[in-house]
C-alpha positions as CSV (number, residue, x, y, z in Angstrom):
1,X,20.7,166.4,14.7
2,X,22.3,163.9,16.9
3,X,21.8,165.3,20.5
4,X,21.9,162.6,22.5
5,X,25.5,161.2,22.7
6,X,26.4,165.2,23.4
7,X,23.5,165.4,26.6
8,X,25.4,161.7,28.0
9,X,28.8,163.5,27.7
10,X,27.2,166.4,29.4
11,X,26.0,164.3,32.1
12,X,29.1,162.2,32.9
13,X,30.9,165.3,32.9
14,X,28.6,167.3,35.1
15,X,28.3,164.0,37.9
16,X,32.0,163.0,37.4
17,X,33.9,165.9,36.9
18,X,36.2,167.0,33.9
19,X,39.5,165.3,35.1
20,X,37.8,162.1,35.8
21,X,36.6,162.3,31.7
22,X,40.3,163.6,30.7
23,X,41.7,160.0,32.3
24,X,39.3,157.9,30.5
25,X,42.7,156.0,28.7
26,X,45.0,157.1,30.9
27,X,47.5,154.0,32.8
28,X,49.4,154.1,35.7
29,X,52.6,152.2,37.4
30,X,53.6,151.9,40.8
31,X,55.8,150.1,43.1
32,X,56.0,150.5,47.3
33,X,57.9,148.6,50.1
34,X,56.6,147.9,53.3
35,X,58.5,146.8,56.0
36,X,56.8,143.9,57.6
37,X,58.0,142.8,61.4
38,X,55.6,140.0,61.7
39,X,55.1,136.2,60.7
40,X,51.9,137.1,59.8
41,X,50.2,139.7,56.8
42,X,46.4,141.0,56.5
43,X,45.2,142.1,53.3
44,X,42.3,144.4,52.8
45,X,41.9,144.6,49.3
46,X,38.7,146.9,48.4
47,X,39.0,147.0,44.5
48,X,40.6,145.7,41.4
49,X,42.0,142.9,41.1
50,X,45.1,140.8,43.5
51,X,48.0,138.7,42.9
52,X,49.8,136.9,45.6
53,X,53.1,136.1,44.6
54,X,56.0,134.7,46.7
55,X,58.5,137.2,48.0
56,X,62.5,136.3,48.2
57,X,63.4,139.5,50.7
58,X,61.7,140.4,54.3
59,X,59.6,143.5,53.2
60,X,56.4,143.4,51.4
61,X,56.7,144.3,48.1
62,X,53.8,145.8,46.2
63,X,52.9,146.9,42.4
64,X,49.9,147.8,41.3
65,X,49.0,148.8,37.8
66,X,45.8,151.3,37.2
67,X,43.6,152.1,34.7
68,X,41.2,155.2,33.8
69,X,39.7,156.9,36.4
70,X,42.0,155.3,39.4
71,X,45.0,156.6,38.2
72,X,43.7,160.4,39.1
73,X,45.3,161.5,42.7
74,X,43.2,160.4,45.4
75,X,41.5,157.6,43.7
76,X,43.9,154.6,44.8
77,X,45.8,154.0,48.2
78,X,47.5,151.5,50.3
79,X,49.5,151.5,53.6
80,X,50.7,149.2,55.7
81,X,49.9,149.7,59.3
82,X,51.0,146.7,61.8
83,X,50.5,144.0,59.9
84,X,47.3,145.0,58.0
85,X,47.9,145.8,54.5
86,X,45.2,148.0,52.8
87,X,44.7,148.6,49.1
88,X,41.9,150.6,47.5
89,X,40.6,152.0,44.4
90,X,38.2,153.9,44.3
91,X,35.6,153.3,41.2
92,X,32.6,155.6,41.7
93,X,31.1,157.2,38.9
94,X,30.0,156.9,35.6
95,X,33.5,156.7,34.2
96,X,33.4,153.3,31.9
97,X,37.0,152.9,32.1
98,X,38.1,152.4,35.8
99,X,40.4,149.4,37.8
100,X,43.1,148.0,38.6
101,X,46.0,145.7,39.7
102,X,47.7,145.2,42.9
103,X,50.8,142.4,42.7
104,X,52.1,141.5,46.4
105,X,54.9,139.9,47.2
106,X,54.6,138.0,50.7
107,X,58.0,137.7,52.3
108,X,59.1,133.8,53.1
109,X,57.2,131.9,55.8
110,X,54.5,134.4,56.4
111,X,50.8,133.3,56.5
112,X,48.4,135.2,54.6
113,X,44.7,136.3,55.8
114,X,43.0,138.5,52.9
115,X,39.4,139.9,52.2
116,X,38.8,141.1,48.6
117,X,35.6,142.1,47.1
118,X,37.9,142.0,43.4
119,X,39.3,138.2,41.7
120,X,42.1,136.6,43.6
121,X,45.0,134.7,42.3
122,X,47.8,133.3,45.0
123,X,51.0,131.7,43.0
124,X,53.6,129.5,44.9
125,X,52.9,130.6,48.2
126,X,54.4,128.3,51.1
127,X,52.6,129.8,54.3
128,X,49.1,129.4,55.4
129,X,46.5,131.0,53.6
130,X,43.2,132.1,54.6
131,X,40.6,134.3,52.0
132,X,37.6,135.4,51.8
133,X,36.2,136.5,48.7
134,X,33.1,138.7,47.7
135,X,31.7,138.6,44.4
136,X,34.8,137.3,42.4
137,X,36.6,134.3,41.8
138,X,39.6,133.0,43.7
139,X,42.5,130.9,42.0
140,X,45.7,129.1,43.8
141,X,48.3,127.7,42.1
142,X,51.3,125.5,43.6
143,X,50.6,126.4,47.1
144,X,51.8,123.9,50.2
145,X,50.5,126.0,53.2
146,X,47.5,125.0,54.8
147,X,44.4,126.6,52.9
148,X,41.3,128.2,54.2
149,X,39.4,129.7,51.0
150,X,36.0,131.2,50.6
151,X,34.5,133.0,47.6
152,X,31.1,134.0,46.1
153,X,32.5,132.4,42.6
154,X,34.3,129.8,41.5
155,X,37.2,128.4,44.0
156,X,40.2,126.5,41.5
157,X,42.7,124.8,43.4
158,X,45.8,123.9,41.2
159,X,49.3,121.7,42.2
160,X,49.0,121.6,45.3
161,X,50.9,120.0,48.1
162,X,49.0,121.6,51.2
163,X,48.3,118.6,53.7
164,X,44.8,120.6,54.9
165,X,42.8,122.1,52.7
166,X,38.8,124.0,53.4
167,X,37.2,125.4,50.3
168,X,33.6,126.5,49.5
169,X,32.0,128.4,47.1
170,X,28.9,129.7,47.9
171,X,27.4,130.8,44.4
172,X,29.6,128.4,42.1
173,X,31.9,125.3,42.0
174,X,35.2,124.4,44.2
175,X,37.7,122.5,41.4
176,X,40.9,121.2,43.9
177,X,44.1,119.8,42.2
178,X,46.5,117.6,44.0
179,X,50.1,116.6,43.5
180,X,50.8,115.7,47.0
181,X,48.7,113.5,48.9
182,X,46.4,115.7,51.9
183,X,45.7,114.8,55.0
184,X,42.4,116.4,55.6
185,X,40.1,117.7,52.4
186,X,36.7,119.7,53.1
187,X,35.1,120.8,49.7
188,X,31.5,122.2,49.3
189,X,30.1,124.8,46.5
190,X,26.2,125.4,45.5
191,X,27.6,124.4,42.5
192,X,29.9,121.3,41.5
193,X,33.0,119.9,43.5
194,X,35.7,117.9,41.6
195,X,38.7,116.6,44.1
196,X,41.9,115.5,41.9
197,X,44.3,113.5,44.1
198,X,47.5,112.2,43.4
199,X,48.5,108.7,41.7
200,X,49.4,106.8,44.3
201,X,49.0,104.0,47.3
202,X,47.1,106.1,49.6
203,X,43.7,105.7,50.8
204,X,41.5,108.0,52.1
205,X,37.8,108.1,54.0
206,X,35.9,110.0,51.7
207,X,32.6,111.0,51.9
208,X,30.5,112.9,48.8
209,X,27.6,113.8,48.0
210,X,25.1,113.9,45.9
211,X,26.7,111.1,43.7
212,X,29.0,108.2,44.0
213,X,32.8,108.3,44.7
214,X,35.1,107.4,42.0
215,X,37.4,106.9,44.7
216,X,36.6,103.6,47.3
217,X,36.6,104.9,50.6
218,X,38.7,103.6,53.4
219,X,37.0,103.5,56.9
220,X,40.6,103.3,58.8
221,X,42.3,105.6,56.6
222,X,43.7,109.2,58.4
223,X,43.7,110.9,55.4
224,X,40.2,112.3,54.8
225,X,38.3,113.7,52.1
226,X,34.4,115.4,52.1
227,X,33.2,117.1,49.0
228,X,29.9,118.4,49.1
229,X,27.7,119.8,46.3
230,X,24.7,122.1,45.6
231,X,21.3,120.8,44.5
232,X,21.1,119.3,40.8
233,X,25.3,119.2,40.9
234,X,27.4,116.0,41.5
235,X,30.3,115.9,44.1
236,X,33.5,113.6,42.3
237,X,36.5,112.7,44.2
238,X,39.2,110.5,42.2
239,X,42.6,109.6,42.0
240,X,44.8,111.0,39.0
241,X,45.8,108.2,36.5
């Protein structure tokens, strides 16, 4: 007799309850509006995954997609008090199948200041964002705000026309992507750092380390560049063919 997939059944059920079991492959769809009075948005994300997208009307716009257990009542919530924006799902358990998506749309010309403890991913936003991120990876794509990122993971940069940009991973690499020429670039990762800048007659003062610069530096230059790597990893800063 094959007894024990029946006694882990029993168990999950017994610690998790019979309607966390039932939603096992169960999805969920949602969509809110928040009306937002300020120039400025906080995001407290606490679970599953975020996507920053750029917003066309004045109100936040939010969708989130769930999965398994978070779809059960009670299990996922968000609100919008001020101009703190909280999403949570909850993933406790011994449920395998549990998470989910929340998509925001940030209304034109507002800055962004987010903590997540899920992955990241900002698309084509124009204001100023700052993030920290805990145990997950953070990506940000066509941005031209200023950008102040931080994540446990890997920190990837992509198109981007920000003139001030501050990134550091503190467990992996920081890859930054330019299609604009910055003014001010501060890079540093216990892993590697790789600094992409535009093609182009611009010269920078640029300081990396450990290795050598692809890039020559430029004492007088006002456009500056630091890229700073962990032990054993090599810091490159070059200039797009």
């Amino acid at each position: 007799m094959h007894l024990r997939p029946l006694i882990s059944l029993a168990l999950i059920v017994s610690l998790t309850g019979c309607t966390d079991v039932a939603a096992v492959n169960d999805t969920r769809d949602d969509q809110q509006e928040f009306a937002l009075s300020a120039q400025r948005l906080v995001i407290d994300n606490n679970g599953g995954s975020l996507r920053l997208i750029a917003g066309s009307g004045p109100a936040v716009a939010v969708r989130r997609s769930l999965t398994g257990k978070a779809t059960v009542e009670g299990n996922a919530s968000w609100s919008l008090t001020g101009d703190t924006l909280r999403l949570g799902i909850n993933c406790s358990g011994f449920v395998p199948d549990c998470g989910g998506l929340h998509i925001v749309s940030v209304p034109p010309g507002v800055a962004v200041e987010l903590t997540s403890d899920g992955p990241v991913r900002a698309v084509q936003l124009a204001g100023a964002l700052t993030a920290t991120v805990s145990d997950a990876w953070l990506k940000v794509e066509d941005p031209t705000g200023p950008l102040h990122l931080e994540a446990d993971l890997d920190i990837d940069v992509s198109g981007a026309r920000s003139t001030d940009v501050a990134a550091s991973s503190r467990e992996h690499a920081v890859h930054l992507t330019f299609t604009a020429p910055p003014t001010r670039v501060e890079a540093r990762a216990a892993g590697s750092v790789k600094v992409l800048l535009p093609a182009g007659p611009e010269t920078y003062r640029v300081s990396s380390a450990p290795g050598r610069s692809a890039l020559k530096t430029d004492p007088a230059s006002k456009r500056l560049v630091e890229a700073t790597a962990g032990e054993g990893h090599t810091a490159s800063v070059r200039k797009a063919a």
